[in-house]
Backbone as a chain_set.jsonl record, in Angstrom:
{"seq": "XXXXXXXXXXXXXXXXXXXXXXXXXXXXXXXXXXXXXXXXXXXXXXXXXXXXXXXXXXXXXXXXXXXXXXXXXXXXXXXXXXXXXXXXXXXXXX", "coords": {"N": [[107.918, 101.142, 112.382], [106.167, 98.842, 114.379], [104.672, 95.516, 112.375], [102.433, 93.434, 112.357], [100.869, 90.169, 112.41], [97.749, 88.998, 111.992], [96.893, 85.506, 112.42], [95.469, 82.049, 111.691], [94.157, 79.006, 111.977], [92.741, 77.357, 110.539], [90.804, 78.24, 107.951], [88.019, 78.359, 107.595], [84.724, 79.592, 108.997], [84.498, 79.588, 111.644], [87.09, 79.733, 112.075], [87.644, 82.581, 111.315], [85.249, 83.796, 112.621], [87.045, 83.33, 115.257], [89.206, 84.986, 114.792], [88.644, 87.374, 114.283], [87.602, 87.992, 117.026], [90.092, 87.233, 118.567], [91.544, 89.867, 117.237], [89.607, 91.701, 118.34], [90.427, 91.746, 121.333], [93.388, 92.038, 120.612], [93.216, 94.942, 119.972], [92.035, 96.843, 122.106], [94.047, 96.147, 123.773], [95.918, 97.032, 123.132], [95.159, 100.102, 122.989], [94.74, 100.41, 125.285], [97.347, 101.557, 126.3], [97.619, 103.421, 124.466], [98.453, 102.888, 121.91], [98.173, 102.308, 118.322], [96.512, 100.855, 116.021], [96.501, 100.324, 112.429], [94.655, 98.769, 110.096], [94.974, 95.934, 107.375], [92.933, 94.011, 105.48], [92.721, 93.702, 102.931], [95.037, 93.153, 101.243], [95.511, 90.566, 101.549], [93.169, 89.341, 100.752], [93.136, 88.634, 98.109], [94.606, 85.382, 96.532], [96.778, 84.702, 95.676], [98.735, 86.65, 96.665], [97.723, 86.325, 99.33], [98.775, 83.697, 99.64], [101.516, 84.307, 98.895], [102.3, 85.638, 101.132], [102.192, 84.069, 103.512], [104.137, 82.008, 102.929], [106.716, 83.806, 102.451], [106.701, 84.565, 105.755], [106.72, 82.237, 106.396], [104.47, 81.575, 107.779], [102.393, 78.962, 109.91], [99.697, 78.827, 109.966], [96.502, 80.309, 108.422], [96.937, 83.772, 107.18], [95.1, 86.241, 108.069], [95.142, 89.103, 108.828], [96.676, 91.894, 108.39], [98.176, 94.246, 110.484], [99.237, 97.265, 111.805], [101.685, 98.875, 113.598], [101.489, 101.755, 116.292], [102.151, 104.89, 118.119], [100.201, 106.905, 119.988], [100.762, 110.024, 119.76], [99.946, 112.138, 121.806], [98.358, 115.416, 122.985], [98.543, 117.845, 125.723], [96.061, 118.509, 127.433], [93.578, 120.934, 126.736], [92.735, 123.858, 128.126], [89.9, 124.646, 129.226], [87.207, 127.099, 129.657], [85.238, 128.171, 132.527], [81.289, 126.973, 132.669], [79.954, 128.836, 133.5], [80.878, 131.088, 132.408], [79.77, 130.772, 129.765], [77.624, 129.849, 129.506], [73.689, 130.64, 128.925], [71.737, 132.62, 131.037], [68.05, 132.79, 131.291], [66.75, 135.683, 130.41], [69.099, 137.092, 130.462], [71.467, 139.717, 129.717], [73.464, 139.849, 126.737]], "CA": [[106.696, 100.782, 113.07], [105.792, 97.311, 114.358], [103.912, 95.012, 112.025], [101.607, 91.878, 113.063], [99.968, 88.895, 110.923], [96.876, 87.698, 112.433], [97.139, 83.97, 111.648], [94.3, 81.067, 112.362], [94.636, 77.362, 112.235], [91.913, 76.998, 109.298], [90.088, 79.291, 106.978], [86.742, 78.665, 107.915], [83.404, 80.258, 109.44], [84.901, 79.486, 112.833], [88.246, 80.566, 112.202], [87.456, 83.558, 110.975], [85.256, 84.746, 113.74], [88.341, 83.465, 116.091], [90.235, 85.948, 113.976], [87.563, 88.824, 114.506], [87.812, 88.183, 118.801], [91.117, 88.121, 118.803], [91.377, 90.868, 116.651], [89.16, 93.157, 119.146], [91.179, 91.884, 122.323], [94.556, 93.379, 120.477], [92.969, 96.614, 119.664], [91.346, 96.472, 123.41], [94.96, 96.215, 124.688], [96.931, 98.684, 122.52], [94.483, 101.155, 123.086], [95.12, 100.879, 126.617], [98.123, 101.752, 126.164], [98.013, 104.344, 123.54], [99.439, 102.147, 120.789], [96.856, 102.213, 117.549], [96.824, 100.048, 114.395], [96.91, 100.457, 110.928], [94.351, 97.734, 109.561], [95.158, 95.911, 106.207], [92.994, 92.805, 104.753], [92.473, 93.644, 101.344], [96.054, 92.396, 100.29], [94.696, 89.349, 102.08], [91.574, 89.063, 99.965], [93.754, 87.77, 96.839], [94.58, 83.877, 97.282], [98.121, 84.553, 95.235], [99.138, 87.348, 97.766], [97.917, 85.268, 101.233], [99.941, 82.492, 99.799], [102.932, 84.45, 99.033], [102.868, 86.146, 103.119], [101.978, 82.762, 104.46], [105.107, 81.287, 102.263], [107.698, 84.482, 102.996], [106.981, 84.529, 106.545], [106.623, 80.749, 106.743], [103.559, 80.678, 108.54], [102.049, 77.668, 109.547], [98.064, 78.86, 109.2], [96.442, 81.217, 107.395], [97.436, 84.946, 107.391], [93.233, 87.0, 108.498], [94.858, 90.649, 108.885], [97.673, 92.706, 108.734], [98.198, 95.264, 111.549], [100.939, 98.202, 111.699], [100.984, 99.161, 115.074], [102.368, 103.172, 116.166], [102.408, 105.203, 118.888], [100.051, 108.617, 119.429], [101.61, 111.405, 120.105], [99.151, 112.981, 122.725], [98.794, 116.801, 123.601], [97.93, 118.342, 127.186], [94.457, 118.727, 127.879], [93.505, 122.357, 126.579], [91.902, 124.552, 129.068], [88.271, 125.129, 129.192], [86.212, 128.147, 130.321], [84.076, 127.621, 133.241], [80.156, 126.838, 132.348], [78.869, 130.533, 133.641], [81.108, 132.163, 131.359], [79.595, 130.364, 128.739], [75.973, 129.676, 129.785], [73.104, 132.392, 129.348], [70.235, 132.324, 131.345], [66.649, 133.603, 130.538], [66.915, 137.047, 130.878], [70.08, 137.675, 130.769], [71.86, 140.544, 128.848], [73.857, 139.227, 125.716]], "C": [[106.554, 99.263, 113.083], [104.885, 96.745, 113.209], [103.712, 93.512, 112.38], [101.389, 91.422, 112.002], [99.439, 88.392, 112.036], [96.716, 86.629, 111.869], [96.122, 82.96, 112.768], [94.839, 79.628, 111.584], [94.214, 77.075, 110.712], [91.991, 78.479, 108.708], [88.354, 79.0, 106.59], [85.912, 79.685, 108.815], [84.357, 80.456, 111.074], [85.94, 80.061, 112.942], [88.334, 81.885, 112.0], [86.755, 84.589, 112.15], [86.209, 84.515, 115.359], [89.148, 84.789, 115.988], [89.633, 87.426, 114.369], [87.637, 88.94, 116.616], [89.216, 88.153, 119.513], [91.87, 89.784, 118.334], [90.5, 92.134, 117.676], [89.557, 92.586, 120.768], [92.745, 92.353, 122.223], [94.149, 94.594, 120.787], [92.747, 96.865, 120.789], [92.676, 97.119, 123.618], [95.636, 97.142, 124.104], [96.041, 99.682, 122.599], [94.837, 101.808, 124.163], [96.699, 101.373, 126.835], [98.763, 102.824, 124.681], [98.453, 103.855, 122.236], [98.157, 101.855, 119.723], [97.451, 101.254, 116.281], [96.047, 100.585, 113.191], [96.205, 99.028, 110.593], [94.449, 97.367, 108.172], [94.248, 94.147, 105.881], [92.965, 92.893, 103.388], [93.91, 92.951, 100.547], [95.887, 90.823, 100.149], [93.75, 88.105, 101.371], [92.166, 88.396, 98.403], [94.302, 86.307, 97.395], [96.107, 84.003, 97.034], [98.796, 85.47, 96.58], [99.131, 86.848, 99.51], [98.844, 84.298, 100.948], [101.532, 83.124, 99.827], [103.375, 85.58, 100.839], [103.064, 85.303, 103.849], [103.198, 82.226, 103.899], [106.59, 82.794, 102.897], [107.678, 84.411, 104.333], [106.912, 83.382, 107.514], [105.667, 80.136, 108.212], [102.886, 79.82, 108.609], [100.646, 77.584, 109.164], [97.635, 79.844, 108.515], [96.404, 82.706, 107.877], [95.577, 85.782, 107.448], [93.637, 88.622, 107.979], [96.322, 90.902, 108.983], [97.804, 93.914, 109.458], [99.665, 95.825, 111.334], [100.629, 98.88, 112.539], [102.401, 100.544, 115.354], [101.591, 103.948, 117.737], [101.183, 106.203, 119.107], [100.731, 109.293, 120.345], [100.081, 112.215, 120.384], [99.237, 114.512, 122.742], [98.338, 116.888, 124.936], [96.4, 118.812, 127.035], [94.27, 120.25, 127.603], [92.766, 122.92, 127.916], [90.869, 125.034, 129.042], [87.724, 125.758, 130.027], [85.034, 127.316, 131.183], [82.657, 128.114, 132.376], [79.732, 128.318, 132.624], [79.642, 131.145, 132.537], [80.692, 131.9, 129.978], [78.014, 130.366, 128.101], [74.989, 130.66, 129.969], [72.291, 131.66, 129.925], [69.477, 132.906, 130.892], [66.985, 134.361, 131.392], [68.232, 137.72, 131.065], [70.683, 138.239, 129.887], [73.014, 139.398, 128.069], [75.762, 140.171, 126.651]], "O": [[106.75, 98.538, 112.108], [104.086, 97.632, 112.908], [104.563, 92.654, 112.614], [101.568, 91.906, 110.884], [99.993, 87.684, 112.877], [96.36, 86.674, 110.691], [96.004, 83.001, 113.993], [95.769, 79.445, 110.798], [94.989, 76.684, 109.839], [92.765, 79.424, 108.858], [87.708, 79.347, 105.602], [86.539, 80.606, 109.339], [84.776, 81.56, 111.422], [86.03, 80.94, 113.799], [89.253, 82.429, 112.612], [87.22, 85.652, 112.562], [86.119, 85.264, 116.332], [89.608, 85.46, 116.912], [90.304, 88.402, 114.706], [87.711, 89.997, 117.244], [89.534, 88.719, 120.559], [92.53, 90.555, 119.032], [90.829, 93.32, 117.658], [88.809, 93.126, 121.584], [93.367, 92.855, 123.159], [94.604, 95.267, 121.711], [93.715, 97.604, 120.972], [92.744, 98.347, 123.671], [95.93, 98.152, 124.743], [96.518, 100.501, 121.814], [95.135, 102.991, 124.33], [96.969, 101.494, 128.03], [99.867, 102.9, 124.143], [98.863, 104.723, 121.466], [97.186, 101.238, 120.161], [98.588, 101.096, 115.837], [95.009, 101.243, 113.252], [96.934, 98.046, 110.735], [94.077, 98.275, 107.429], [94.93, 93.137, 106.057], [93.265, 91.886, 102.746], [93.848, 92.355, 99.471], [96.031, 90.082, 99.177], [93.63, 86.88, 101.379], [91.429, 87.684, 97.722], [94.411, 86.124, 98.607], [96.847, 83.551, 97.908], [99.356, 84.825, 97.466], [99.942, 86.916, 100.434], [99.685, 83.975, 101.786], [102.478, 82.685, 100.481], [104.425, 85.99, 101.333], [103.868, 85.381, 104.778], [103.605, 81.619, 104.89], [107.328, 82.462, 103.824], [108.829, 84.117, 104.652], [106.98, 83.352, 108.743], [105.768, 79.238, 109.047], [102.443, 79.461, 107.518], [100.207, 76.744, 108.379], [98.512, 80.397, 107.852], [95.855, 82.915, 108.958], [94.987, 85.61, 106.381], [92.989, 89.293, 107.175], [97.077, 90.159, 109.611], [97.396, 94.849, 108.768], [100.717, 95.316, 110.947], [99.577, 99.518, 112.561], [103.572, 100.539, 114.974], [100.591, 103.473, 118.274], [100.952, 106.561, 117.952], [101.139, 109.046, 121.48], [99.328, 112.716, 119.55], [100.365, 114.922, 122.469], [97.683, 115.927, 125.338], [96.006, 119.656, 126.23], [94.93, 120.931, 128.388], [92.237, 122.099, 128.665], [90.916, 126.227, 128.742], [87.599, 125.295, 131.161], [84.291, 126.384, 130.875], [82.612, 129.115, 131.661], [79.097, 128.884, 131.735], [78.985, 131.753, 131.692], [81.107, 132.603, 129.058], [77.467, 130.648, 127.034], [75.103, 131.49, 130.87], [72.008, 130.489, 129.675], [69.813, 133.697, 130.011], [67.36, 134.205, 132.554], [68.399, 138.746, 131.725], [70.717, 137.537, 128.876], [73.375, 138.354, 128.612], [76.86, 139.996, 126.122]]}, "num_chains": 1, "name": "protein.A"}
């Protein structure tokens, strides 16, 4: 499965809600396209752990979110009973 690193310039107020609008124009677009993520900040949320993602994958700003992006596996549309066979009216035998 694919994985992302949302990454911002800083680690401020601003960057952060950068991080949050790009963050809902991915999801936006893999949606459209069937493709869902897997959200991860909590590894994030430690300072030793952002430094050692930002240092292994030698990015240049700071690491916001980790995404793991997958496929769905759809079914066919089930088939649903028309409304009269479903719908009573007043007065009408059970």
């Amino acid at each position: 499965m694919p994985v992302a690193v949302l990454v911002t310039g800083g680690d401020e107020l601003a960057d952060w809600l950068a991080a949050g609008q790009a963050l809902h124009r991915v999801l936006l677009r893999a949606a459209t396209r069937w493709v869902f993520a897997s959200l991860q900040s909590q590894p994030l949320e430690s300072p030793w752990h952002r430094s050692a993602v930002r240092q292994l994958l030698g990015l240049r700003g700071q690491p916001q979110m980790l995404l793991q992006f997958g496929r769905s596996n759809t079914a066919l549309a089930t088939p649903r009973r028309r409304y009269e066979d479903v719908l009573r009216t007043a007065g009408a035998r059970a």
